[in-house]
C-alpha positions as CSV (number, residue, x, y, z in Angstrom):
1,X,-34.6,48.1,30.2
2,X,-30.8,47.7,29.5
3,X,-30.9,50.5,26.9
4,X,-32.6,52.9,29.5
5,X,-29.7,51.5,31.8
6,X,-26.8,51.9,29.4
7,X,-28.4,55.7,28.2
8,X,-28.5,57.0,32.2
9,X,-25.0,55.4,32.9
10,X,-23.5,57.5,30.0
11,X,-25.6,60.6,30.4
12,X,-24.6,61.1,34.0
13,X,-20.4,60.2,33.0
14,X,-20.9,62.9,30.4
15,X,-22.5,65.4,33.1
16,X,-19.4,64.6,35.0
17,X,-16.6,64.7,32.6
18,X,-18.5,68.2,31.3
19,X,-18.5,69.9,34.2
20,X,-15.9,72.7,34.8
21,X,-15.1,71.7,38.9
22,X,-15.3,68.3,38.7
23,X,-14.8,66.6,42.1
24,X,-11.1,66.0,43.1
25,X,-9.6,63.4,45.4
26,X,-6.2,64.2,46.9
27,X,-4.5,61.4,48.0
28,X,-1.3,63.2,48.6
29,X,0.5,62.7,52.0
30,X,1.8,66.0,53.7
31,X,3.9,66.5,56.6
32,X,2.3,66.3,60.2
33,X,2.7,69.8,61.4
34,X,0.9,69.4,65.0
35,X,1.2,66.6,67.4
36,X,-3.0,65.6,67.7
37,X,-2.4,64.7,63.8
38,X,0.4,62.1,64.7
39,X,-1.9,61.0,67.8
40,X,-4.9,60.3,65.5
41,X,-2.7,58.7,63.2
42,X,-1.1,56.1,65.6
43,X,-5.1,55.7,66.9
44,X,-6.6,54.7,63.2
45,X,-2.8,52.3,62.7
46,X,-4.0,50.5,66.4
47,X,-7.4,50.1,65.6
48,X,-6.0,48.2,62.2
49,X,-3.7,46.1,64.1
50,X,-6.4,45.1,65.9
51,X,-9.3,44.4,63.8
52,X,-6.5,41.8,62.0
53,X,-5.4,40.5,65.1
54,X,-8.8,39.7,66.9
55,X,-9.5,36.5,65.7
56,X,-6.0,35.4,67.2
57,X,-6.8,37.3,70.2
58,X,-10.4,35.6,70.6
59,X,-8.4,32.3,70.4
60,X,-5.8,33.1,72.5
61,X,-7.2,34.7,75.8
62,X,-10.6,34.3,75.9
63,X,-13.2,31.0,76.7
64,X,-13.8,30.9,73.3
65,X,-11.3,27.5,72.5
66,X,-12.7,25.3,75.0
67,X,-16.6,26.2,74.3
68,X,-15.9,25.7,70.5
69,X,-14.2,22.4,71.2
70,X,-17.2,20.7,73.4
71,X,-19.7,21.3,71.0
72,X,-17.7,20.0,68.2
73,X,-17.1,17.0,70.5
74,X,-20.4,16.8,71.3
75,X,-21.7,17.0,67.4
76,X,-19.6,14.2,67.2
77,X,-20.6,11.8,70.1
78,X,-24.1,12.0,69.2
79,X,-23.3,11.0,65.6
80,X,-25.0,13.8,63.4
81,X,-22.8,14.8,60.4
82,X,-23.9,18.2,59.7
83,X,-26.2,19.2,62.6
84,X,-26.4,21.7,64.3
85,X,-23.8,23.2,61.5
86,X,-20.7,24.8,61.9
87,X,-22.1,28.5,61.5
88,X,-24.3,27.4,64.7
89,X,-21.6,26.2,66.9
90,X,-19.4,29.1,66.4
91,X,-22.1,31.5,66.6
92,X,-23.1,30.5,69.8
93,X,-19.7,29.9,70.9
94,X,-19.1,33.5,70.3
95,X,-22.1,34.4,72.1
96,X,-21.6,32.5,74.9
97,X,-17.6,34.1,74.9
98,X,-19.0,37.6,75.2
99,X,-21.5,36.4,77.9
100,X,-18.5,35.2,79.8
101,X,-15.7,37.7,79.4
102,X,-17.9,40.5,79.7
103,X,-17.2,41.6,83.4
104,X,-13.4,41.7,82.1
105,X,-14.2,43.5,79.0
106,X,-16.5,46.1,81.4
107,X,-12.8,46.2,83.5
108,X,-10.3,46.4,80.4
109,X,-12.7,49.6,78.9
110,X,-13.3,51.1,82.4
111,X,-9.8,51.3,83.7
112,X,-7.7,51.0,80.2
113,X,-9.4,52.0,76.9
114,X,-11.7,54.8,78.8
115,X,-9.2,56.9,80.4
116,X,-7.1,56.8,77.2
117,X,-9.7,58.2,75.0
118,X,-10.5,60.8,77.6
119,X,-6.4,61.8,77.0
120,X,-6.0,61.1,81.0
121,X,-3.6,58.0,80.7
122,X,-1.2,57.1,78.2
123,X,-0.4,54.6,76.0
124,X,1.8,52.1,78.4
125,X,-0.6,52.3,81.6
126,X,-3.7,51.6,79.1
127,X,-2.4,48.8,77.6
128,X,-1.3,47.9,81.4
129,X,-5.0,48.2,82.7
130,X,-7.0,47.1,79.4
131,X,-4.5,43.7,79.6
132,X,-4.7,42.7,83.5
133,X,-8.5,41.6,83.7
134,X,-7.2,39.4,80.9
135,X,-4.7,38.1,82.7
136,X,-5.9,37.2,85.5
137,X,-8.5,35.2,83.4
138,X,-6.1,33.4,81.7
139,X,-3.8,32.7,85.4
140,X,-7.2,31.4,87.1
141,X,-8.4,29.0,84.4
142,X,-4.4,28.1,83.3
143,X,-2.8,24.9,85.5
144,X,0.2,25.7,86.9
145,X,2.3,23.0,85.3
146,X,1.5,24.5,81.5
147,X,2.6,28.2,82.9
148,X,6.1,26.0,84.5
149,X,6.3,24.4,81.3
150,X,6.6,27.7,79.1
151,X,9.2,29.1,81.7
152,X,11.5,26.4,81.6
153,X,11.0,26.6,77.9
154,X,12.3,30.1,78.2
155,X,14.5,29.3,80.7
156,X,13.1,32.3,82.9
157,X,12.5,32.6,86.5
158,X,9.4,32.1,87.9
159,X,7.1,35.6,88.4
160,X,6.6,37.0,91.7
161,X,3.1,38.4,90.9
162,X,0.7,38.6,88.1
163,X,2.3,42.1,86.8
164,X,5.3,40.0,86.1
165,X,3.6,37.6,84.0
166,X,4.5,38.1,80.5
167,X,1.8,37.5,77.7
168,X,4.1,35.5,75.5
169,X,4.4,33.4,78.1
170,X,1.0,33.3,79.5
171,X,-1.5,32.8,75.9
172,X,0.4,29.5,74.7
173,X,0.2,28.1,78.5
174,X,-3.8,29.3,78.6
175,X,-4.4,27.5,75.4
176,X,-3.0,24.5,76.4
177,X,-5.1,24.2,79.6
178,X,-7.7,25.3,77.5
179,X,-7.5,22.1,75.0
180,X,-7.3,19.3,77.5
181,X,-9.7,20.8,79.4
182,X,-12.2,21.0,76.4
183,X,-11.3,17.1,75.9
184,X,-11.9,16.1,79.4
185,X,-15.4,17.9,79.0
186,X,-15.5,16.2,75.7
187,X,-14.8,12.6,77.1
188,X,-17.2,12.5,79.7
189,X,-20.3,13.8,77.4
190,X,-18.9,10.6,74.8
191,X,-19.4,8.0,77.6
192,X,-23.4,8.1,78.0
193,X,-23.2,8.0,74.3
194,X,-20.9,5.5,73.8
195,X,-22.9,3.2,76.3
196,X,-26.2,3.4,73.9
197,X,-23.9,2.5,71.0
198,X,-22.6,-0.9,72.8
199,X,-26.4,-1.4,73.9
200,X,-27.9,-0.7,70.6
201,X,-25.1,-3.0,68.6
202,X,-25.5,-5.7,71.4
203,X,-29.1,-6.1,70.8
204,X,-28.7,-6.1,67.1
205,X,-26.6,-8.7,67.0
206,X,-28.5,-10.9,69.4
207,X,-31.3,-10.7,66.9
208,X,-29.3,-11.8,64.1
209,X,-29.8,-8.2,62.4
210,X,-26.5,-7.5,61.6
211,X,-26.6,-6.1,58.1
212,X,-28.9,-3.2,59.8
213,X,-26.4,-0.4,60.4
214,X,-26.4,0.3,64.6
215,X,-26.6,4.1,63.2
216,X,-30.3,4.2,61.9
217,X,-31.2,2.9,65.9
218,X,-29.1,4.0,67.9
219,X,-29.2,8.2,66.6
220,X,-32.9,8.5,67.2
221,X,-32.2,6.9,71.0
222,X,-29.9,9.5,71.4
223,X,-31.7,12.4,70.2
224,X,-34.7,11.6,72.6
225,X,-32.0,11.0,75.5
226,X,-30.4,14.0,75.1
227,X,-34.2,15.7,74.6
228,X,-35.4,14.0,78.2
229,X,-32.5,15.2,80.1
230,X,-32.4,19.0,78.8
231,X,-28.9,18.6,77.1
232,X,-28.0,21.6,76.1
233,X,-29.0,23.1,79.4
234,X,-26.5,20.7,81.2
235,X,-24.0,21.3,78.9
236,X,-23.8,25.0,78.6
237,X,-24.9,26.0,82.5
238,X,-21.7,23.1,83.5
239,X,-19.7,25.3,80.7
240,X,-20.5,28.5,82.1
241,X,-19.7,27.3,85.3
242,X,-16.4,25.6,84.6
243,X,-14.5,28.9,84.2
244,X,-12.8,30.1,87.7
């Protein structure tokens, strides 16, 4: 079989280095001579810029910090190790990011991306109208004294309206809301689980057990609790519900 292999591999290369027009690749750049050929050049260098900036823009103005951070949290308050695994929680983080930003993504690509492809808006009032919906997800889920916080670390005057609102300004403010809101969520899904723990380790030592590790009882109590009260229900319909 590897003979057969080798003898088609070198009978086809001799095909093509026998042949009189052999296929040529020109990878030669010329000189734009009409202004659509600078346009569609500008478009393929924005789409670039944006495939390699989208897992920073992911991070930074969508829910997907705070939904990644609670289920982490909550991996670790029920005391499993490597369940569900890390490819799990970020998949359905992701999924439950697009389920959430999707009436401002519909917004951003009916009033922004849209009209620019159909060449009836340029490039400033796209970006303008593709950013906004974003924007005003960040302001409504962002407190007040994170956004005060970046503008005195500017040392910039307050905006007067959410145009004015700069995105420098706005993504490290939204992230910071973002992670102690996470926590708070984090701290109150700990405390039923912490509570089992004390139990568990209480009555352990009571019975004089106390070279049995509290783990090997208490995780299986805390599976079946979290079973009987539809966890992951609670926890991702309150998710869902804790974005403004």
């Amino acid at each position: 079989m590897i003979k057969k292999i080798l003898f088609l591999f070198l009978y086809f290369n001799s095909i093509v280095f026998a042949a009189d027009a052999a296929p040529m690749i020109d990878l030669s750049i010329a000189a734009v001579t009409e202004p659509e050929q600078f346009v569609k050049t500008i478009n393929i260098a924005i789409i670039l810029m944006l495939f390699v900036l989208a897992p920073t823009l992911l991070l930074m103005i969508t829910s997907f910090t705070r939904l990644v951070i609670v289920f982490g949290l909550l991996r670790q308050a029920m005391g499993l190790q490597q369940s569900p695994p890390n490819q799990i929680i970020i998949s359905l983080s992701l999924i439950m990011t697009f389920f959430i930003m999707q009436p401002y993504a519909t917004r951003a690509w009916d009033n922004g991306i849209k009209p620019y492809m159909d060449k009836t808006i340029g490039y400033k009032v796209a970006f303008q109208e593709s950013v906004t919906p974003f924007k005003e997800f960040m302001l409504k889920n962002t407190r007040e004294k994170d956004l005060a916080l970046m503008y005195r670390i500017k040392d910039i005057k307050n905006p007067k309206n959410i145009n004015e609102v700069s995105l420098i300004i706005l993504m490290p403010a939204f992230v910071i809301s973002e992670l102690r809101t996470a926590f708070e969520i984090g701290f109150l899904i700990f405390l039923p689980f912490l509570v089992i723990d004390v139990i568990v380790a209480s009555i352990l030592m009571s019975l004089g057990m106390m070279m049995l590790p509290p783990v090997m009882i208490s995780l299986p109590i805390k599976l079946i609790f979290f079973i009987i009260i539809d966890g992951w229900f609670l926890i991702i319909g309150n998710l869902a519900q804790s974005f403004k």
